[in-house]
N, C-alpha and C positions, 0 to 999 in steps of 0.2 A: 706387742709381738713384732720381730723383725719381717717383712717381706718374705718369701722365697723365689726361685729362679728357675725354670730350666733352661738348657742350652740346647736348641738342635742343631746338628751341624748335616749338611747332605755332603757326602764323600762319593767322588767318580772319577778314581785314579789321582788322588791328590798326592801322591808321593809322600817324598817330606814333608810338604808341605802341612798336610791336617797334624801329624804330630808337632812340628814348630806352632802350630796354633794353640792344639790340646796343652804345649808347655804355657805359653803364653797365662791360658786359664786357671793352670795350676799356681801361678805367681801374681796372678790379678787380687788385689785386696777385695774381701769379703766385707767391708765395713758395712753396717747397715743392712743386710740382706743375709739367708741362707743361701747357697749353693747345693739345690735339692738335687738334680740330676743333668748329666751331661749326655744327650742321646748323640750317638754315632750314626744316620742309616745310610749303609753303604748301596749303591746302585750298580750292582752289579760288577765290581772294580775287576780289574787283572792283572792290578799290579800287584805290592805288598803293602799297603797302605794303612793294613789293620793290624799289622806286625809290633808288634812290645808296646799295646797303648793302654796294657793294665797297671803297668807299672809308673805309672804316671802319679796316682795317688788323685784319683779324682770320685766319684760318684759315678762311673760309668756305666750307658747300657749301649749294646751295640748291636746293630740289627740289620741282618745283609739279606738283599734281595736279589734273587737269581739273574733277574737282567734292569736293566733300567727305567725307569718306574717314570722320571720326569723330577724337576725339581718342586713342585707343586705335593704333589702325591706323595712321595718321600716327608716333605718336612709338614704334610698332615697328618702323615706315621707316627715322623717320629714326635708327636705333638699329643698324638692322642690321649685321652686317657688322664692328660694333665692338671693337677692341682695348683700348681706353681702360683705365685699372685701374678708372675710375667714369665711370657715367654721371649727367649733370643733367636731371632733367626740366623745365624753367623756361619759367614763362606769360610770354604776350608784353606784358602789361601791369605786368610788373615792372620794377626796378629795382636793383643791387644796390648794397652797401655795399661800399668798397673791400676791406674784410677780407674779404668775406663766402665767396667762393670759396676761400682758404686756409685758413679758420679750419675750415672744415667738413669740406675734408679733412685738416688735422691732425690732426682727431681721431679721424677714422676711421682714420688711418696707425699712431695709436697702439696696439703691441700688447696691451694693457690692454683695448682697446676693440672687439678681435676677433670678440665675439659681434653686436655691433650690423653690420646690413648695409644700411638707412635711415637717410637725416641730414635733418631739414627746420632752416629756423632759424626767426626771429622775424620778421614781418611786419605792416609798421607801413601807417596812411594816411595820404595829405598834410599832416595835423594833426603825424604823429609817435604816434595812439593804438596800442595795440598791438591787433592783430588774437587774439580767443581763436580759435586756428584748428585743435589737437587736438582729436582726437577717440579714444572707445573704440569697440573693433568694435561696433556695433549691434547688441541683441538683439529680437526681437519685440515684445517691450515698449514700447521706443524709438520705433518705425516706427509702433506705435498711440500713443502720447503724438504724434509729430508729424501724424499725419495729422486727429487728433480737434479737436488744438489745443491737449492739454493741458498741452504742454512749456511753452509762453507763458502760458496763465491760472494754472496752479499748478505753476510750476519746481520747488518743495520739493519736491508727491508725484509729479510726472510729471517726474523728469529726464531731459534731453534727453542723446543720444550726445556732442555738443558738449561740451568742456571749460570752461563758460562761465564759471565759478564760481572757476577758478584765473584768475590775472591773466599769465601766461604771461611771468614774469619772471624764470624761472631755469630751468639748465638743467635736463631732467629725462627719464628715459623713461616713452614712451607708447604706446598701440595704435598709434597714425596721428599720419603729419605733412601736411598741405597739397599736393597735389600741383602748386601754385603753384611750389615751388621743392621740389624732390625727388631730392635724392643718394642714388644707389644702387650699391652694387658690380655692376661688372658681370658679375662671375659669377655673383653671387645673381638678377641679372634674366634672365639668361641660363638657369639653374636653373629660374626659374621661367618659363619661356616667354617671357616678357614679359606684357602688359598682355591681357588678355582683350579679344578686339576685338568683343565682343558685347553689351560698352559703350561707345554710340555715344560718349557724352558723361555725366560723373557715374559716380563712387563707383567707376568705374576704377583709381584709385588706392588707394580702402579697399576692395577686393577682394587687390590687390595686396598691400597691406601686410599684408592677413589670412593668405593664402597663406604670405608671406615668412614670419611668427609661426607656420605651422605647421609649415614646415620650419626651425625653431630660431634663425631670426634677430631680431633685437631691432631697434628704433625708438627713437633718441635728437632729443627736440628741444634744442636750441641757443638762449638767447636772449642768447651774449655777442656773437652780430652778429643782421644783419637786411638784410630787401630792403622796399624801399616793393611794394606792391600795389594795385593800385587797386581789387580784387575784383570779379568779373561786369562790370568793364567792356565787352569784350567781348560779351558773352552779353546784354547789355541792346538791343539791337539787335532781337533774335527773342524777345520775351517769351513766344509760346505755346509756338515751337520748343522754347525751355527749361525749361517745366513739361512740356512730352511728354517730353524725354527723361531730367529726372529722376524722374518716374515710374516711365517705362518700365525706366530701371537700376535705382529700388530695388527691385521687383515681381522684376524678374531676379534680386539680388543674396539675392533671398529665396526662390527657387526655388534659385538653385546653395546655399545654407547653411544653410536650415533644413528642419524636416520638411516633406513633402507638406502633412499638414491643416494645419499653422501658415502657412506658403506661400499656400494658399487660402484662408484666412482671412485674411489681410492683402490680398489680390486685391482680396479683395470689397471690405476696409472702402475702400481707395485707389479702387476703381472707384464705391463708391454711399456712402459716409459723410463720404470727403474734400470732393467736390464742394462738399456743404451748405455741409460745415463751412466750408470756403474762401468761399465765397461771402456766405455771413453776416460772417464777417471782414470782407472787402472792405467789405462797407454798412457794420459796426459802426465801423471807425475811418477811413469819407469816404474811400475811393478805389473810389467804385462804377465808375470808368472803365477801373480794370483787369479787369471782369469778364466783356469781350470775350475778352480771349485767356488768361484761365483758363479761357472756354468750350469757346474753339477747341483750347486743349491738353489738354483732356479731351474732346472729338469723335475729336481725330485718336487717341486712346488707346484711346477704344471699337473707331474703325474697325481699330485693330493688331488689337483683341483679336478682334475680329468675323472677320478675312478669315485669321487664322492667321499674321498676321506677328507676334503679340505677343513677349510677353517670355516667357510660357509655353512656348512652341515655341522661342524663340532657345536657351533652358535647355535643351531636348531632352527636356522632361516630357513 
């Protein structure tokens, strides 16, 4: 018996963009697998983004939530309930390659390839560049090299978690793949609860896959297909929204994984050493215009931290 699929897509004002994706999947070969269901959950949109996507001819369910739910919580919605043999986590700003759905469960069908329980593949922009989009679990180290700056002034002694340095042109395994397109057995998501929903948005995914690595499953990235990405298209909309809540996930991500004093230690530098440092960035290379709403996404980060809604308390420290 063939495999089957589902597809969750989380939509929050994706324009054209989720229907050029949903087309993309309508045109993707099915070789090898069913195409059980394509869930839609919208979070709350105000655009038209949910406008003529019956007509598409897909297996669709679509399921809109009054206000915004988080990317977490949404794609455990829209997950729930699932039989599928895998599930796809896939952004609504994608695109895929006709192969790119079979090729990637092919290989996971393969019993050779039993240990691996994540698939990402390659992800190109309108250029056709390739996206370096793995990443290793992040160590304290990391999260100070980003937050100081020093992954950008001196990548040789402050390497970044980012795999920047490989050219992501073959296949390979890795800590993390992109949660832009993200295959995963659904048993193993299931095993693991699903996605932590106490990341609203950000590192949701590398939570995920770290989790998945401690209970023995492996992370293969693919780069013999690929999906276009536009990256943060989406998310460029709310530029403070999306410095608070990548903040606020890594501050989390470093409370659920590392020690108490390393944990607080990294609070501080992300609460009193990032700012500067951001900020001088912003002047040193001409875009002092953005330094509105790295204000503003560090006010609303204070005020989490001030009234107990932080990332401290969401961890249960």
């Amino acid at each position: 018996m063939n495999p089957d699929l589902d597809i969750v897509i989380v939509n929050w004002n994706a324009g054209v963009q989720l229907r050029d994706c949903l087309v993309s999947i309508a045109g993707a070969s099915r070789a090898g697998f069913t195409l059980k269901r394509v869930v839609v959950v919208d979070n709350g949109s105000r655009d038209d983004s949910l406008s003529g996507l019956d007509a598409l001819g897909l297996p669709l369910t679509v399921l809109v939530n009054a206000s915004n739910r988080g990317f977490g919580a949404a794609s455990n919605q829209g997950a729930a309930g699932s039989t599928a043999s895998y599930l796809l986590f896939l952004n609504p700003d994608t695109r895929l390659a006709p192969d790119a759905l079979s090729v990637a469960i092919a290989y996971l069908e393969d019993p050779a390839h039993a240990r691996f329980g994540l698939c990402g593949i390659q992800l190109v922009d309108a250029e056709g560049r390739v996206h370096r989009s793995c990443t290793l679990h992040p160590k304290p180290s990391h999260f100070v090299a980003k937050m100081t700056g020093l992954d950008r002034l001196a990548p040789d002694l402050f390497p970044s978690h980012v795999m920047s340095a490989w050219d992501h042109a073959e296949d390979r395994q890795v800590d993390h793949v992109m949660g832009a397109f993200l295959l995963i057995r659904t048993k193993v998501f299931a095993a693991l609860h699903g996605f932590d929903e106490r990341f609203f948005v950000y590192l949701e995914d590398l939570d995920l896959s770290l989790r998945a690595k401690q209970a023995g499953y492996l992370t293969i990235y693919l780069a013999r297909t690929r999906a276009y990405h536009r990256s943060g298209g989406v998310s460029e909309q709310a530029r403070a929204s999306r410095l608070y809540y990548s903040l606020h996930s890594r501050m989390l991500y470093g409370h659920k994984n590392f020690s108490r004093p390393v944990a607080w230690a990294l609070d501080a530098g992300t609460l009193f050493v990032e700012p500067v440092a951001r900020a001088v960035g912003l002047v040193v290379t001409g875009r002092p215009g953005e330094l509105g709403d790295t204000a503003a996404g560090y006010a609303r980060l204070f005020a989490s931290v001030l009234t107990g809604r932080g990332p401290v308390e969401s961890a249960g420290v």
